[in-house]
TORKOL-4160 file (C-alpha; in steps of 0.2 Angstrom, whole numbers, padded with zeros to 4 digits, m for minus):
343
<pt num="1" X="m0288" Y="m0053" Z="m0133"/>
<pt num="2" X="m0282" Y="m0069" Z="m0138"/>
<pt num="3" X="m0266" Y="m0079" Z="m0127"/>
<pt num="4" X="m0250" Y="m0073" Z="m0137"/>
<pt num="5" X="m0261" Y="m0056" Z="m0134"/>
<pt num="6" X="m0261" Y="m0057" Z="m0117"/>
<pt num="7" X="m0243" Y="m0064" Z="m0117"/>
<pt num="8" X="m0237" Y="m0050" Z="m0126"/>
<pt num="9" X="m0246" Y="m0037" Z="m0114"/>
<pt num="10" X="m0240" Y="m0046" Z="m0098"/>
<pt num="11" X="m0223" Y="m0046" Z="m0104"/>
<pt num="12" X="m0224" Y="m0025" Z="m0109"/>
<pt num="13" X="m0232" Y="m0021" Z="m0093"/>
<pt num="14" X="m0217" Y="m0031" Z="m0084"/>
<pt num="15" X="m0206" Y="m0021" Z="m0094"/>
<pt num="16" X="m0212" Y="m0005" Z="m0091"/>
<pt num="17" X="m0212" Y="m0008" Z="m0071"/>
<pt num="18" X="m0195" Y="m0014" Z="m0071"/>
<pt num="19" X="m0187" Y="0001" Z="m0082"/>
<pt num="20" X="m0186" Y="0014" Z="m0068"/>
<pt num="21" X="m0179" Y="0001" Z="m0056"/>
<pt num="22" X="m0165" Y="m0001" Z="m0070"/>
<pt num="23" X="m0163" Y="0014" Z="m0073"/>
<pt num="24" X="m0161" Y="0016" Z="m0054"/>
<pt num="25" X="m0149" Y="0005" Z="m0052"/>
<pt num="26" X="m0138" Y="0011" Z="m0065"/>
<pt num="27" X="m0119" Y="0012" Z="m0057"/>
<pt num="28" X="m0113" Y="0007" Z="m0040"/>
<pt num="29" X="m0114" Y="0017" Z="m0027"/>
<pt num="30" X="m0097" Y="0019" Z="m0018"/>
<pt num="31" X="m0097" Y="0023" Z="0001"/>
<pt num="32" X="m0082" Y="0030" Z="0011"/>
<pt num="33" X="m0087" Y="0030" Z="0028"/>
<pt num="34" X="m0082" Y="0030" Z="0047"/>
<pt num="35" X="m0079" Y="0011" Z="0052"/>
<pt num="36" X="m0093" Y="0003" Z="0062"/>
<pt num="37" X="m0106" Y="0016" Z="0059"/>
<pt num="38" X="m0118" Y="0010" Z="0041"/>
<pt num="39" X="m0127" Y="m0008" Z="0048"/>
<pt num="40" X="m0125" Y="m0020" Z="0034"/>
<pt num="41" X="m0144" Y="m0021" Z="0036"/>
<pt num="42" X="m0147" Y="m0004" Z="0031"/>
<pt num="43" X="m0136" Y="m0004" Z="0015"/>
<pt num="44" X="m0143" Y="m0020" Z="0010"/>
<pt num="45" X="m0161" Y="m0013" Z="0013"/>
<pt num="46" X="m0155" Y="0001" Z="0001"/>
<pt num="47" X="m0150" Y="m0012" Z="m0012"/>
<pt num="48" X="m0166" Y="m0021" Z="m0011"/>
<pt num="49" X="m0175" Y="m0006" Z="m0011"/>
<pt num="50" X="m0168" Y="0003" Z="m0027"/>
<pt num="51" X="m0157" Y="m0010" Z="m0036"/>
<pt num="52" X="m0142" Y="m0001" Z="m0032"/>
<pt num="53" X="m0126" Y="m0011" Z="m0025"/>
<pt num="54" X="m0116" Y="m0001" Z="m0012"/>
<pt num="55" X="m0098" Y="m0001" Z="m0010"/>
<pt num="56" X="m0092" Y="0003" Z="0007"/>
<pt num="57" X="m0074" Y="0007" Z="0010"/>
<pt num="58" X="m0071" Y="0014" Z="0027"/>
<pt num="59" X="m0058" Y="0025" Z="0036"/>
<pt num="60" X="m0052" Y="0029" Z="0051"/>
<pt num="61" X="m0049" Y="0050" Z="0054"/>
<pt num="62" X="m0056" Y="0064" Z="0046"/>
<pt num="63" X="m0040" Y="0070" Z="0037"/>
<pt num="64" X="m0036" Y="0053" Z="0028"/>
<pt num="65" X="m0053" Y="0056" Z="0021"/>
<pt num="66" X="m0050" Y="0074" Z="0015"/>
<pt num="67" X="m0032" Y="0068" Z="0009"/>
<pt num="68" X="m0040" Y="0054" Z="m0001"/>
<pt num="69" X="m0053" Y="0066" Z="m0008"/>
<pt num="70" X="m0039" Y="0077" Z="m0013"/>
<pt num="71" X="m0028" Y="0063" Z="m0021"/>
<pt num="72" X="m0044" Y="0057" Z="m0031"/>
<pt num="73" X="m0061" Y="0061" Z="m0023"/>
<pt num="74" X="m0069" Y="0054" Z="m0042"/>
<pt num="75" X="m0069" Y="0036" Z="m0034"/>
<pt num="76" X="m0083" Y="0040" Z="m0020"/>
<pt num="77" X="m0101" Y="0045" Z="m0022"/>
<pt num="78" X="m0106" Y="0048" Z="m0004"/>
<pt num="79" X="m0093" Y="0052" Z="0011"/>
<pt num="80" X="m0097" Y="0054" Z="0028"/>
<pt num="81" X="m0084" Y="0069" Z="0036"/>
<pt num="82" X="m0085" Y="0077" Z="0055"/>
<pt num="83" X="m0093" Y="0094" Z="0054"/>
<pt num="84" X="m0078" Y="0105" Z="0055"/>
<pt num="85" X="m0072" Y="0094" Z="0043"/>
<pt num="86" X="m0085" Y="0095" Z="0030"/>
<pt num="87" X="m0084" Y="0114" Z="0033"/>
<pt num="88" X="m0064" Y="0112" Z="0026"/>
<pt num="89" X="m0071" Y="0101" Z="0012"/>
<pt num="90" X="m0084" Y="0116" Z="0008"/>
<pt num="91" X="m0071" Y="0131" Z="0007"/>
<pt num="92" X="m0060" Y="0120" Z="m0003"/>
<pt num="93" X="m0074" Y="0116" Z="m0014"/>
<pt num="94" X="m0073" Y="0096" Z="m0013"/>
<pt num="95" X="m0090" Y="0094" Z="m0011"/>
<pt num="96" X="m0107" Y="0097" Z="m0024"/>
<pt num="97" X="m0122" Y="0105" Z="m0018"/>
<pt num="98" X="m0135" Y="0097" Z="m0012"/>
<pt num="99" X="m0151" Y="0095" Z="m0023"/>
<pt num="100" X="m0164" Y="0095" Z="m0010"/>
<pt num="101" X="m0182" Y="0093" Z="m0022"/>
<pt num="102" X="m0173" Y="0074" Z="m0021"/>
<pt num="103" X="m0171" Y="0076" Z="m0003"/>
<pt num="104" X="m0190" Y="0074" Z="0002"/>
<pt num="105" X="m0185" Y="0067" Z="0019"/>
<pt num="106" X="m0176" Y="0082" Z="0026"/>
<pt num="107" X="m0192" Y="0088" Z="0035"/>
<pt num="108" X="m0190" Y="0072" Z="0048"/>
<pt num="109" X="m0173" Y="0080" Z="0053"/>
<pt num="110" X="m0174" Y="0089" Z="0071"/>
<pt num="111" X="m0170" Y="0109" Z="0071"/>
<pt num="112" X="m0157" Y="0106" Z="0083"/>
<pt num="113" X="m0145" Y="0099" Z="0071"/>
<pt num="114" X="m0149" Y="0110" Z="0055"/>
<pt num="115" X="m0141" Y="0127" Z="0053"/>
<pt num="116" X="m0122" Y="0122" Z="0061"/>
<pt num="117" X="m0109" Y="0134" Z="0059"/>
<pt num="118" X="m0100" Y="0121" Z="0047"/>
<pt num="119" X="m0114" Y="0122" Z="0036"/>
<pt num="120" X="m0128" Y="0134" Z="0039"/>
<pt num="121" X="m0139" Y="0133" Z="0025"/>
<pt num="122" X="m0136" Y="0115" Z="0024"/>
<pt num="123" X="m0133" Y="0117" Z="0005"/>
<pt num="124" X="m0118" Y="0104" Z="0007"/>
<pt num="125" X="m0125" Y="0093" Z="0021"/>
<pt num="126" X="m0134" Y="0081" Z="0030"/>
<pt num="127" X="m0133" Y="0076" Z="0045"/>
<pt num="128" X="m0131" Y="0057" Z="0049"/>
<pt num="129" X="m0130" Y="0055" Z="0067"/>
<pt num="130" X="m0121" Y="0065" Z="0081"/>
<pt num="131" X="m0113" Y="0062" Z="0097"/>
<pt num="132" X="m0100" Y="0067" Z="0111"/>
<pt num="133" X="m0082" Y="0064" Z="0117"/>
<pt num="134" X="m0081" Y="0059" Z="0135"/>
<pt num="135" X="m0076" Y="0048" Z="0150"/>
<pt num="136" X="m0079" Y="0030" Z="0153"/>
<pt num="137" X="m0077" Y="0021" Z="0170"/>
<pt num="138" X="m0079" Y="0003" Z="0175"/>
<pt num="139" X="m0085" Y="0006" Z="0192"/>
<pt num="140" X="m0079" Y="m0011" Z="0197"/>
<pt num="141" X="m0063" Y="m0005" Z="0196"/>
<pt num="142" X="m0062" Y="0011" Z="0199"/>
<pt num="143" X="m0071" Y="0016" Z="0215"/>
<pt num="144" X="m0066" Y="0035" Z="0216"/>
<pt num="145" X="m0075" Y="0048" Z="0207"/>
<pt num="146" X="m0069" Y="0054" Z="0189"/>
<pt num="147" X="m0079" Y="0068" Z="0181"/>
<pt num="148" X="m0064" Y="0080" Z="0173"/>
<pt num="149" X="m0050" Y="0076" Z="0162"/>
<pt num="150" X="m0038" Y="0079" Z="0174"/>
<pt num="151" X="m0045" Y="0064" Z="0186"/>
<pt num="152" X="m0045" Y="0052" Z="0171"/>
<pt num="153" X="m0023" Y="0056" Z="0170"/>
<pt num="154" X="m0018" Y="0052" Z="0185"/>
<pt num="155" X="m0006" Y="0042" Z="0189"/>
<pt num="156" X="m0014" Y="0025" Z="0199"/>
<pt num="157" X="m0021" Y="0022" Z="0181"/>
<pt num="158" X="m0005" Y="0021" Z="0171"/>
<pt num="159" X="m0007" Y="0009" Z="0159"/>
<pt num="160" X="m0027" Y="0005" Z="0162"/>
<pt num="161" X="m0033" Y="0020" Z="0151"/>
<pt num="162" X="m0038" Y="0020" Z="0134"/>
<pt num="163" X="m0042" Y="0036" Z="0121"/>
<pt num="164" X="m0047" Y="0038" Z="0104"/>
<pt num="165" X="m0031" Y="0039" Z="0092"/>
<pt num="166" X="m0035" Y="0055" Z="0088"/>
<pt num="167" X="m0023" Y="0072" Z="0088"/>
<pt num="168" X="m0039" Y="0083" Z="0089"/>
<pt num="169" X="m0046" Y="0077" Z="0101"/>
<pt num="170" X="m0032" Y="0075" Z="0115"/>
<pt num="171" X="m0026" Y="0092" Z="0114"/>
<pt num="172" X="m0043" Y="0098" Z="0115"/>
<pt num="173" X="m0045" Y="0089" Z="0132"/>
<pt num="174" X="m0028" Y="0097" Z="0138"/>
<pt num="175" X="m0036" Y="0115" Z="0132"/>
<pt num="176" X="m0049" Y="0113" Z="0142"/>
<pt num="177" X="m0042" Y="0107" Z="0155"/>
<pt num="178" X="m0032" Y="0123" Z="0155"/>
<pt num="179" X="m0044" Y="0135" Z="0153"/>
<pt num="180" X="m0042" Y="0138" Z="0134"/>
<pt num="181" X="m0053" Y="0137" Z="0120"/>
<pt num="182" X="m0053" Y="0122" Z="0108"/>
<pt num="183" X="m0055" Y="0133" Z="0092"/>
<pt num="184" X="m0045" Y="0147" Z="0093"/>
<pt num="185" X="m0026" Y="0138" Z="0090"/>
<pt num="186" X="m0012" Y="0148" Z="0094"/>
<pt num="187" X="0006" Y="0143" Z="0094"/>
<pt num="188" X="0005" Y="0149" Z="0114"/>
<pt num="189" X="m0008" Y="0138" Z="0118"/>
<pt num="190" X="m0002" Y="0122" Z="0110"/>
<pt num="191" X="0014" Y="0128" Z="0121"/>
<pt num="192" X="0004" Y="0125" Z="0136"/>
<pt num="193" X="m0005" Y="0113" Z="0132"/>
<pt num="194" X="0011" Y="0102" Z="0127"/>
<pt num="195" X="0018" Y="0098" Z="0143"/>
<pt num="196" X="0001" Y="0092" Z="0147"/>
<pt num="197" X="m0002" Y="0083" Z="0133"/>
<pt num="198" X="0017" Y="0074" Z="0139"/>
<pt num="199" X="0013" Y="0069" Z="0155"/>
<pt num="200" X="m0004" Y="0060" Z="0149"/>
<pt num="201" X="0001" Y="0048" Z="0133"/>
<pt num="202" X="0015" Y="0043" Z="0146"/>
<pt num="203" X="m0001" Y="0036" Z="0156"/>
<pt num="204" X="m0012" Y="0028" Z="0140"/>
<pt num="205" X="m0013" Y="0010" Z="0136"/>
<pt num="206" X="m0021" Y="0011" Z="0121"/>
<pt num="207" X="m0024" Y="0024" Z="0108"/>
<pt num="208" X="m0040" Y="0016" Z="0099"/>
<pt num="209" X="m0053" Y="0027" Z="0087"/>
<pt num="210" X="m0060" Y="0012" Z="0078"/>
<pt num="211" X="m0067" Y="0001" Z="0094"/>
<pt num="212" X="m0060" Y="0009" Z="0111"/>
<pt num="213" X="m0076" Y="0000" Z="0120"/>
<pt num="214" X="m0067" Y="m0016" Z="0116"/>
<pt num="215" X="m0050" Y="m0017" Z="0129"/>
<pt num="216" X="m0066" Y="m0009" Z="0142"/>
<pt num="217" X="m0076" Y="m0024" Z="0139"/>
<pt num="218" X="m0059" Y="m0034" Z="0138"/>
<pt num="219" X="m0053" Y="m0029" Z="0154"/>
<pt num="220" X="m0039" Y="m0021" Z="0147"/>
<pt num="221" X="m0040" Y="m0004" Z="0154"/>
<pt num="222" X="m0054" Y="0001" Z="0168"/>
<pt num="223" X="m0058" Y="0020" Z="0161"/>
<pt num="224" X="m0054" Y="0032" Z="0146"/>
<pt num="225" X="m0062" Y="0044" Z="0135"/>
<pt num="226" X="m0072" Y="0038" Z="0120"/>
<pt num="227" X="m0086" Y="0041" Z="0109"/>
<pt num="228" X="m0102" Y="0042" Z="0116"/>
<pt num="229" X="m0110" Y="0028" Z="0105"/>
<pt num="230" X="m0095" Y="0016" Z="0110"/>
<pt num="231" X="m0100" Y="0020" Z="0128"/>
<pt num="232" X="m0119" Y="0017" Z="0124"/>
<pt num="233" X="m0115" Y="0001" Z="0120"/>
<pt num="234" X="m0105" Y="m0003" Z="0135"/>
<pt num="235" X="m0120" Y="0003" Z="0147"/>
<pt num="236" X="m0131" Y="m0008" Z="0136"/>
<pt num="237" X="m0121" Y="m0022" Z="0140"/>
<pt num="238" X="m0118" Y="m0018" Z="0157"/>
<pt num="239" X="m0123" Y="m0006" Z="0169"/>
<pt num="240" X="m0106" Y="m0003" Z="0177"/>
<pt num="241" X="m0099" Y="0006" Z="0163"/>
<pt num="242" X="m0103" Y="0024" Z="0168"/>
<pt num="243" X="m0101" Y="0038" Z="0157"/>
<pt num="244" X="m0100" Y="0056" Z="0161"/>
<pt num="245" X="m0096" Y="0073" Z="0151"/>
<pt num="246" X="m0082" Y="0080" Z="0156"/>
<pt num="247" X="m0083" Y="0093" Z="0169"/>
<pt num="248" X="m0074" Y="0106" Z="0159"/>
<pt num="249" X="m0084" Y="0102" Z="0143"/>
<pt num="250" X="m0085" Y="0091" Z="0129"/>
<pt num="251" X="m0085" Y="0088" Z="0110"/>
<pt num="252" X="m0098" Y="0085" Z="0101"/>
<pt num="253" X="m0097" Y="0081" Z="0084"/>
<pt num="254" X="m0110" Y="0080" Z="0071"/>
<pt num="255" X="m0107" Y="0067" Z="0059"/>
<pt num="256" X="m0115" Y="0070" Z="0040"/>
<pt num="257" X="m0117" Y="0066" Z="0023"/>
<pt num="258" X="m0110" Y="0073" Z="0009"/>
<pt num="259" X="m0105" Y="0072" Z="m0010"/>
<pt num="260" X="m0089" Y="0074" Z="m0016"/>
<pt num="261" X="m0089" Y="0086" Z="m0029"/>
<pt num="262" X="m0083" Y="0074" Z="m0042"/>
<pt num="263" X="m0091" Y="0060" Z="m0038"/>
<pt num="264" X="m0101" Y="0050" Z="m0053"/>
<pt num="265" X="m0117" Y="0043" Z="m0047"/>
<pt num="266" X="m0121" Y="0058" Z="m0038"/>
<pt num="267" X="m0140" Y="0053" Z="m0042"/>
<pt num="268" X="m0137" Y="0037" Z="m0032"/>
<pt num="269" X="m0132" Y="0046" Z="m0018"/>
<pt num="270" X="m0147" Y="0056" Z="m0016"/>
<pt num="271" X="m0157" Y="0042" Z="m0018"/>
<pt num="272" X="m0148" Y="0034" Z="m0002"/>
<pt num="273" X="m0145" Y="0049" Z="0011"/>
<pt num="274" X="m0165" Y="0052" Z="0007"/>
<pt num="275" X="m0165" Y="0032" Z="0010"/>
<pt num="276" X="m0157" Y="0034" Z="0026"/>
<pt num="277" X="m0169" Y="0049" Z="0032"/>
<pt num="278" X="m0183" Y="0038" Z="0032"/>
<pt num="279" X="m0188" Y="0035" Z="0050"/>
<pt num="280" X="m0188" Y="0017" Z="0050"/>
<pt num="281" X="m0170" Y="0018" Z="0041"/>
<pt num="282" X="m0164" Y="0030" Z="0052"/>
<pt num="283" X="m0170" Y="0020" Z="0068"/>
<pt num="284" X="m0161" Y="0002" Z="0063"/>
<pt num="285" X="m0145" Y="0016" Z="0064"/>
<pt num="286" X="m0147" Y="0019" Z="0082"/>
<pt num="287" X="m0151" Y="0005" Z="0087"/>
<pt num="288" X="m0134" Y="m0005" Z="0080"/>
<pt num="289" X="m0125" Y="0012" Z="0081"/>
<pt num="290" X="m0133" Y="0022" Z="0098"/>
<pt num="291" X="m0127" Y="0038" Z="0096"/>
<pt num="292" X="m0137" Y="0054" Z="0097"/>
<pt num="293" X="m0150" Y="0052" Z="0081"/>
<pt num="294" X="m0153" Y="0068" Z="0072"/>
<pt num="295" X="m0169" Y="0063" Z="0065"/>
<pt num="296" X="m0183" Y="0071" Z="0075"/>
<pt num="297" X="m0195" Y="0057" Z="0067"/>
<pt num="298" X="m0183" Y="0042" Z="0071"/>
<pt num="299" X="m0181" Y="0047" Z="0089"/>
<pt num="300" X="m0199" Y="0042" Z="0093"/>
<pt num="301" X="m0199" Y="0024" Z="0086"/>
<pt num="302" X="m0185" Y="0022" Z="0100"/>
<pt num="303" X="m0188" Y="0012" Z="0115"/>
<pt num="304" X="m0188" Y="0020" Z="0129"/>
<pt num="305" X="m0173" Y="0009" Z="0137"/>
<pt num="306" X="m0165" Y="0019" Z="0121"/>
<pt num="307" X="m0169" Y="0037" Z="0124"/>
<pt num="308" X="m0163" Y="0035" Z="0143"/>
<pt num="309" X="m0146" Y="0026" Z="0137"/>
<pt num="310" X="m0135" Y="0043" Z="0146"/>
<pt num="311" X="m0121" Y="0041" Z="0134"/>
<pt num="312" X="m0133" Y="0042" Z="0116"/>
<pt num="313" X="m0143" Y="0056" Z="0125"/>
<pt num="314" X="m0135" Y="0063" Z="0140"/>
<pt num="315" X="m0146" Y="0074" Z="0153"/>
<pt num="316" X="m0133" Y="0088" Z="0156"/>
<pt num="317" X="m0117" Y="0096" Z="0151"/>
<pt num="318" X="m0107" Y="0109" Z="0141"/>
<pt num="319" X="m0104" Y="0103" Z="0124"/>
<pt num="320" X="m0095" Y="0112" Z="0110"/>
<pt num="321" X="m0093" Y="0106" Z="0091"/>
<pt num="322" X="m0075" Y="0109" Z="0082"/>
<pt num="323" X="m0073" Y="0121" Z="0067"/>
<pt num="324" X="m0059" Y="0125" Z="0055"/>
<pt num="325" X="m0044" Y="0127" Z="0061"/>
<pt num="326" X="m0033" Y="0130" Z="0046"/>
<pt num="327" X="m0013" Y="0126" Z="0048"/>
<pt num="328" X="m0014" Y="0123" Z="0066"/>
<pt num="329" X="m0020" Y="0108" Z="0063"/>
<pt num="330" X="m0003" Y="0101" Z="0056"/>
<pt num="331" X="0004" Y="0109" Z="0072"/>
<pt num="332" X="m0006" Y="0099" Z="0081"/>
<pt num="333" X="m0001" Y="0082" Z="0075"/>
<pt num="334" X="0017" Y="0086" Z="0073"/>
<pt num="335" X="0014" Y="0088" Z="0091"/>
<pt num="336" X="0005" Y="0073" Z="0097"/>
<pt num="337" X="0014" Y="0063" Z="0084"/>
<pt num="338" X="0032" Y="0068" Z="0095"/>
<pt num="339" X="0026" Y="0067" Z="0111"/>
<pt num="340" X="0020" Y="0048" Z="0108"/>
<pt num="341" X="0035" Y="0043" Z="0097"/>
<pt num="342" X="0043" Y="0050" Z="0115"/>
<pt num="343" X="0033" Y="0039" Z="0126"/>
């Protein structure tokens, strides 16, 4: 063979092993997604990995998401909604099946997190990591036991609480507090729940859903309610941040991945929700992010430090995930949205 031979052969065969990842990399993948919850790592491991450049454009509630979806969901490949939100998103048909012979990693998810009532076949889909909603304390500075809702409110912590900014979420605490359940809205239990709900933005200093842990480690506030993996991260950084599920019960959410119905690199985002299944993927997630991983394979390439962090995997109590609940959602934040415009 002579040179311009071998030349001509080392130059096809370079060819050929660069088409697919071309072809891979055809398109942007566009990412709407919950702030402070993708590492950067991990996208630009994805990037490297398959040629394709992610853009992530976050937001900060389930219902901006749907509402953008609904104003123009053709922009975003990939979204990353609540369960009972993704089961809204499925009866308004905004989301495209799943095709799962492009899903290879499903099989490393744990059975506990497949079959949800938002989604039971999982033909819509998958989760990404999962958590609960419950109570902080710096027990610095608060020296008295808080382990319901109602002891959280009181009023020796006016103005040294902080909750997320979140509707949902606060009324359901005021539900449970009463006894009612958090998934069956009526217009005579949002009537009880109100002067509740009154009495208790009254006491909040800060409404936060993006970084709640921040006024805690701040010194802002001494205790509040939170997500689960904000509160992980308070206990990694210090041991006098206790967390503990509320005695009456708490949320859990189940946070997935989904594709909009319309979106245009739907192949892109198979590629990177079976990316982010990988175990090693999956486990740089939990270790920025330490919520409650999904991924039965992931879980045990964890540390053990990381599997005994009792906010990411708490030993004990009642958990309850949100589904649909129609038109009294609007009720709820016309109700919220008063009582704090009241404050």
């Amino acid at each position: 063979m002579s040179y311009s031979t071998q030349l001509r052969f080392v130059a096809g065969a370079l060819l050929a092993l660069a088409a697919p990842v071309a072809a891979r990399a055809a398109g942007d993948l566009n990412l709407f997604g919950w702030s402070e919850y993708v590492p950067q790592t991990v996208i630009d491991g994805f990037t490297k990995a398959t040629g394709i450049k992610v853009n992530f454009e976050t937001y900060s509630s389930n219902e901006e998401l749907i509402s953008k979806l609904v104003a123009g969901g053709g922009r975003y490949d990939l979204v990353q909604p609540s369960d009972y939100a993704a089961e809204v998103m499925i009866r308004q048909k905004l989301l495209a099946p799943l095709d799962k012979t492009k899903l290879a990693n499903l099989k490393n998810l744990s059975a506990d997190f497949t079959g949800r009532p938002h989604d039971p076949a999982g033909a819509f889909t998958v989760p990404y990591m999962a958590g609960s909603v419950g109570i902080v304390v710096n027990t610095e500075k608060v020296k008295v036991p808080v382990t319901s809702y109602r002891e959280v409110f009181q009023a020796q912590f006016q103005n040294r609480i902080v909750v997320l900014n979140d509707n949902r979420e606060i009324v359901s605490w005021a539900l449970k507090s009463l006894g009612l359940p958090i998934n069956t809205i009526t217009a005579d239990s949002l009537a009880k729940a109100r002067p509740v709900v009154a009495n208790w933005v009254k006491l909040v200093k800060v409404f936060d859903s993006d970084s709640p842990k921040t006024a805690l480690l701040n010194g802002d506030v001494d205790l509040g309610i939170v997500w689960s993996g904000e509160a992980a991260i308070l206990w990694n950084q210090h041991k006098k941040f206790r967390y503990v599920i509320p005695a009456e019960g708490a949320h859990q959410f189940i946070d997935v991945l989904a594709i909009p119905a319309n979106a245009k690199n739907k192949a892109a985002a198979h590629q990177f929700i079976n990316y982010i299944l990988r175990p090693e993927v999956s486990k740089l997630i939990s270790a920025a992010f330490p919520y409650t991983n999904p991924n039965a394979e992931a879980r045990k390439l964890l540390r053990a430090d990381e599997l005994a962090n009792p906010a990411s995997y708490p030993k004990e109590g009642k958990l309850e995930t949100f589904r649909d609940i129609g038109r009294m959602a609007s009720d709820i934040d016309r109700l919220v949205t008063d009582l704090k415009s009241a404050k």
